[in-house]
C-alpha positions in Angstrom: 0.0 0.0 0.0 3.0 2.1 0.7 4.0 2.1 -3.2 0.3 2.9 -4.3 0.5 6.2 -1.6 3.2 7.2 -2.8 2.4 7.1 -7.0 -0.8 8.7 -6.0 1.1 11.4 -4.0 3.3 11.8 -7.0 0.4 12.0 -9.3 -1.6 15.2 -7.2 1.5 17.3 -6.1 3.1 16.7 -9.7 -0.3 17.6 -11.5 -0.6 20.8 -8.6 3.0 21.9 -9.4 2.4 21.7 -12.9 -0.7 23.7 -12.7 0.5 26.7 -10.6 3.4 26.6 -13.1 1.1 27.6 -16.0 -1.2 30.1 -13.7 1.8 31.2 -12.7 3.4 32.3 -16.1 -0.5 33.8 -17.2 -1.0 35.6 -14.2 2.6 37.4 -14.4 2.1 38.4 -18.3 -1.2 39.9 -17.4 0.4 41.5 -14.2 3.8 42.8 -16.2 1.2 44.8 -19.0 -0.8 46.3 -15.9 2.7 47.8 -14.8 3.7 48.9 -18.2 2.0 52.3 -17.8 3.8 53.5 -14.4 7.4 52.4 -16.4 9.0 55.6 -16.5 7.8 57.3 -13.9 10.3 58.1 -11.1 13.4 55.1 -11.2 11.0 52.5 -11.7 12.0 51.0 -15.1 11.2 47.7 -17.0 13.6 45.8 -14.6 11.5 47.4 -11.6 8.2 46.3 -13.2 9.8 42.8 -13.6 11.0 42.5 -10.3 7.9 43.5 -8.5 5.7 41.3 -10.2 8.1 38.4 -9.7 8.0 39.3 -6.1 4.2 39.7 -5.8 3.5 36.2 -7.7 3.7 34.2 -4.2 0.4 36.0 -2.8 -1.2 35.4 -6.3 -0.5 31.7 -6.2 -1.5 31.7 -2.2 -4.7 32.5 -3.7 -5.4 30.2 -6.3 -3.9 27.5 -4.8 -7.2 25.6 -4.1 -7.9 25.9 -7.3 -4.5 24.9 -8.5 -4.9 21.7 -6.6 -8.4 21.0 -7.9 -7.3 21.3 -11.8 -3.8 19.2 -10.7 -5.9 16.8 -9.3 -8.2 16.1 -12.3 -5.4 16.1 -14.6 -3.0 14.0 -12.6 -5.8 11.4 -11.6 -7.8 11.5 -14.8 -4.7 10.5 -16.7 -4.7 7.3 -13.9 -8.3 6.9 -15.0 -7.5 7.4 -18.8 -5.0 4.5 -18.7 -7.4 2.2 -16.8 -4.8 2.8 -13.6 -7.3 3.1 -11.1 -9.6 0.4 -12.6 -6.9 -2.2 -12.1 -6.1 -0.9 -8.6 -9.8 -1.4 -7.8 -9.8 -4.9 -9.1 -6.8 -5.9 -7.2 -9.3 -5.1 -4.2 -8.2 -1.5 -2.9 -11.4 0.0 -2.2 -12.7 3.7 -2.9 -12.0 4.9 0.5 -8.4 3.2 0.5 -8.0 5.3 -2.6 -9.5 8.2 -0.9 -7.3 8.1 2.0 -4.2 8.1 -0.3 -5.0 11.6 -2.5 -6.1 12.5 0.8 -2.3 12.0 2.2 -0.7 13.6 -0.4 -3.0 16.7 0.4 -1.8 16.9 3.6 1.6 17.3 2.2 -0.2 20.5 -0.3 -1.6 21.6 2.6 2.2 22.3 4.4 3.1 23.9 1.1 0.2 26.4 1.3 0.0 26.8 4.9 4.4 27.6 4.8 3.8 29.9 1.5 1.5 32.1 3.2 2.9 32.9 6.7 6.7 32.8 5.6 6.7 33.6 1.9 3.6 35.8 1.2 4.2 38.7 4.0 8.2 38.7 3.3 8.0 38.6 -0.7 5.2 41.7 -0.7 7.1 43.4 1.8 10.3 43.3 -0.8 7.6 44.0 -3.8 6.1 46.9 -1.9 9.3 48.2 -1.3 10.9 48.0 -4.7 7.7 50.1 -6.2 7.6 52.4 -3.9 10.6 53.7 -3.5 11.0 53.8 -7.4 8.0 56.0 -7.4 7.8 58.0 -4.2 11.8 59.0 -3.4 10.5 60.7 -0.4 10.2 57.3 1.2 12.7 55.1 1.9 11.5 50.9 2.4 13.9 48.6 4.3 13.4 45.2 6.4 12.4 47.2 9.4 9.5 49.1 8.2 10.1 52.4 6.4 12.0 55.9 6.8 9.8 59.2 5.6 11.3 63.2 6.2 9.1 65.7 7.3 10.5 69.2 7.6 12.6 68.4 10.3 11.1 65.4 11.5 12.5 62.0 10.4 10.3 59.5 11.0 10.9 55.6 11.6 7.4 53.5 11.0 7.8 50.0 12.1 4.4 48.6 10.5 1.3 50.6 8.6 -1.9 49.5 8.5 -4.9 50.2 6.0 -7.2 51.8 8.9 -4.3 54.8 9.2 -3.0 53.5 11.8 1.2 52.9 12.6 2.5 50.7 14.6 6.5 51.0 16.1 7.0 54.7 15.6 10.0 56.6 15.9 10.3 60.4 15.4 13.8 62.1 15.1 13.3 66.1 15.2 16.1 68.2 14.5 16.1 72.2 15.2 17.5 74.7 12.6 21.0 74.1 13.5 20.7 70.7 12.5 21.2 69.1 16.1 18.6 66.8 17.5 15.9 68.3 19.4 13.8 65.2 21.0 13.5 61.5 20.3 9.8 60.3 20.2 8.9 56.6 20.3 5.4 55.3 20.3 4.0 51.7 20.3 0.7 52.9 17.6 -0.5 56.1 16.1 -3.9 57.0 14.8 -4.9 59.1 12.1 -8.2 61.2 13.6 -10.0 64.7 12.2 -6.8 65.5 10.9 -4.5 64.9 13.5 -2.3 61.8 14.4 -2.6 60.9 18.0 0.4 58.6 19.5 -0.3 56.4 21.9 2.3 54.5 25.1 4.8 57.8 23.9 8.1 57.7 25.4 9.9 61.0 24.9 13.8 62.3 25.5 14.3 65.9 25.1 17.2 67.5 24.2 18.4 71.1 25.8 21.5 73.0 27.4 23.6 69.5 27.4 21.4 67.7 28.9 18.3 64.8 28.7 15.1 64.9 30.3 12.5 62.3 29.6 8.9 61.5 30.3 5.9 58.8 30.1 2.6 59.7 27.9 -0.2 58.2 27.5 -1.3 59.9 24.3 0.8 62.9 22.4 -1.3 65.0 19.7 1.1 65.4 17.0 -0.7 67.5 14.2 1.7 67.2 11.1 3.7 63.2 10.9 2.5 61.9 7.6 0.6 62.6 4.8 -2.5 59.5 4.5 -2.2 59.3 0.9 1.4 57.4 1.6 -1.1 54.7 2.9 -1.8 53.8 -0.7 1.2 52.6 -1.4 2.7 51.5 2.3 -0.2 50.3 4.2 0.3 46.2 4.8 -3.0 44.9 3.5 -4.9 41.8 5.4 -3.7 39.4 2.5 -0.8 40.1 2.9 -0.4 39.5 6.4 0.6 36.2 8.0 -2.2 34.8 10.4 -0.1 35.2 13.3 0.3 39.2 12.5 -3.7 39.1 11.9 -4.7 37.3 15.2 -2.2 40.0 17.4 -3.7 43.5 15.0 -7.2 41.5 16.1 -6.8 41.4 19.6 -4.8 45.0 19.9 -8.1 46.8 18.0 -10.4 44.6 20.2 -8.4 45.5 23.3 -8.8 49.4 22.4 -12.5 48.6 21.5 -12.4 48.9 18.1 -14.0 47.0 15.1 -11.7 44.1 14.5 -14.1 42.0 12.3 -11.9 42.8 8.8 -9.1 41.4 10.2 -10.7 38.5 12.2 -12.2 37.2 9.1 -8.9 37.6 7.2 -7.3 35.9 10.4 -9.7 32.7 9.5 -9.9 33.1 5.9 -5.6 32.5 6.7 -6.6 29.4 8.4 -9.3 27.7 5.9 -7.5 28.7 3.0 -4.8 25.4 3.5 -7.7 23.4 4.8 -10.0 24.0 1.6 -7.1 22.9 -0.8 -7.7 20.0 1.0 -11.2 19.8 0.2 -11.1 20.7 -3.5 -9.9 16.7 -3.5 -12.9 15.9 -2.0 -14.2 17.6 -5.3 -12.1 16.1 -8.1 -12.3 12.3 -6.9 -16.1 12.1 -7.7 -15.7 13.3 -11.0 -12.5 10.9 -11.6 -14.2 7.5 -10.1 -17.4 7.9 -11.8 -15.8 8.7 -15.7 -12.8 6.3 -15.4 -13.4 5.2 -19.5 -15.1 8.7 -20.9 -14.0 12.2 -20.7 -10.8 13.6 -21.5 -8.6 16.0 -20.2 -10.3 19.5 -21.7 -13.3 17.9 -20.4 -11.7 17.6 -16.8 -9.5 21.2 -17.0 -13.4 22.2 -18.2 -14.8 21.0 -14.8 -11.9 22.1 -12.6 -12.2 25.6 -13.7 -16.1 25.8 -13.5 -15.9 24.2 -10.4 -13.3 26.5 -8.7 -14.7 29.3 -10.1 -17.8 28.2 -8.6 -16.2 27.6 -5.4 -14.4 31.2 -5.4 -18.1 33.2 -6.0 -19.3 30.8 -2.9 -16.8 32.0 -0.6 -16.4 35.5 -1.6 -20.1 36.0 -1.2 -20.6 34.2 2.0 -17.8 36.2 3.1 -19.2 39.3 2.6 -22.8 38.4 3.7 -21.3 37.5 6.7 -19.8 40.9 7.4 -22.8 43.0 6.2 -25.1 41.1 8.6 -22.4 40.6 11.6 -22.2 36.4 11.3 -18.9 35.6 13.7 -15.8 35.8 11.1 -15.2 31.9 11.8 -18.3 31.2 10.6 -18.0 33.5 7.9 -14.9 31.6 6.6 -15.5 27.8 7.2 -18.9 27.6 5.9 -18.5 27.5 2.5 -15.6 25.0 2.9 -18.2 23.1 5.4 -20.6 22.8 2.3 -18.0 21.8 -0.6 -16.8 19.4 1.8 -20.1 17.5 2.6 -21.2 17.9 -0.8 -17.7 16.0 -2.1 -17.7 13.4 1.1 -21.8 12.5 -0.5 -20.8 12.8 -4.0 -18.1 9.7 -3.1 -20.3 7.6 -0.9 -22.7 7.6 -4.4 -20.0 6.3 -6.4 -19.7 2.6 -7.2 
């Protein structure tokens, strides 16, 4: 049973890998021509464009990956079922479920892939993309592993994290007087942007004067001039972006200061399912692969897998969205459509003969 485990583990992450392969190569054409018409603004050049949407293609694949794993899937197996594969394996006595259990295996194995791809490789490989565009287009803003560096008069500001709801996280602020010599050192665990003003919150503050150092405590420090909010458009870490580990902490701090942390809670569990319903999109293929072992070929299948996970997509975005607009608990939001495609592919096999 071993060798049979392993040649169907072969078949589904080969057919997967395959598969993201091709979307892959479509999805970063159509990306390179969207960039063509900022080339030549600023420093960002062909080789920019290039790198940035090399750079952004892991958080593309994150997304698709389901999908990826349902069209692998009908492509690997259905060439099994083409060649009669599974037919013999099922006369030799290996039932359905044996076979089930096997594909099931090798998703477990997809599911590590996806699950490492978007906490490790999806926040770090936007970060670098981010960085490369924006500092080819906005020189006033200067990207680097630990957050980014922006001038204001004579303020030069250090922002560890920024978040879409114009808010910072980490914040350091440098002010120099005329001469040139360092006034006071501001540091602040999170800022808000409100009516115009950015309000700093847990401030610790060294002042500089005559020679010497005086510092205090704050709660909160008004500060009415730190950063434009229309650097948020090209700065601001996005929910998809962010791993689920970043989204669960940003949940709890807005939840802590009693604000609305729904967005991010659902993206927090959207993070979990997403690994869990490449799993399921198995569930999916194997009906459609048992029941037309002799009939059907392979543009019928890649016909079936795309309907299918576009079908699958619509599901979940709606529900997702429903969800929010009538306040349904973001876990619930998130796992039920991969509740309903799983117990609709778990009956679809049972029916199978």
């Amino acid at each position: 049973m071993r060798i049979l485990d392993r040649y169907i583990a072969q078949t589904v992450i080969s057919g997967t890998l395959m598969t993201l392969m091709v979307l892959g190569a479509l999805l970063a054409f159509v990306d390179f021509v969207g960039e063509i018409d900022d080339v030549g603004k600023g420093q960002y050049g062909v080789t920019e464009a290039a790198l940035y949407v090399l750079l952004s293609l892991p958080k593309r694949l994150y997304e698709l990956f389901p999908t990826a794993v349902l069209l692998g899937s009908l492509l690997g197996l259905g060439m099994l079922a083409g060649n009669s594969e599974l037919i013999v394996v099922r006369a030799a006595g290996v039932s359905i479920f044996r076979i089930v259990r096997s594909v099931l295996q090798a998703g477990l194995v997809l599911v590590i892939l996806v699950a490492v791809t978007g906490e490790v490789l999806v926040p770090l490989s936007e970060r670098e993309a981010q960085t490369i565009r924006t500092t080819s287009l906005k020189q006033n803003i200067s990207l680097g592993k630990h957050g980014f560096w922006a001038r204001d008069g004579m303020n030069y500001i250090q922002v560890g994290r920024v978040y879409p709801d114009y808010q910072l996280g980490n914040l350091k602020i440098y002010q120099l007087d005329k001469n040139n010599q360092l006034k006071q050192i501001v540091h602040a665990n999170a800022a808000r942007y409100v009516n115009g003003s950015w309000q700093l919150k847990r401030v610790q503050r060294s002042i500089f004067s005559d020679g010497k150092v005086s510092s205090e405590s704050l709660k909160t420090l008004d500060w009415p001039e730190l950063l434009n909010p229309e650097l948020f458009t090209v700065v601001s870490v996005k929910p998809a972006t962010m791993s689920a580990i970043d989204l669960y902490l940003y949940s709890k701090y807005l939840q802590d200061n009693q604000l609305d942390a729904s967005h991010y809670q659902l993206a927090f569990w959207i993070k979990v399912m997403t690994p869990i319903s490449s799993l399921v999109m198995l569930l999916i293929a194997l009906p459609f692969i048992f029941s037309s072992q002799r009939s059907g070929g392979s543009g019928f299948r890649i016909l079936v897998g795309l309907l299918l996970g576009i079908g699958f997509f619509m599901l979940n975005r709606t529900i997702n969205h429903l969800g929010q607009i009538y306040g349904v608990y973001p876990f619930f939001s998130a796992a039920i459509p991969v509740m309903l495609v799983a117990i609709a592919g778990l009956l679809a096999i049972r029916r199978v003969h």
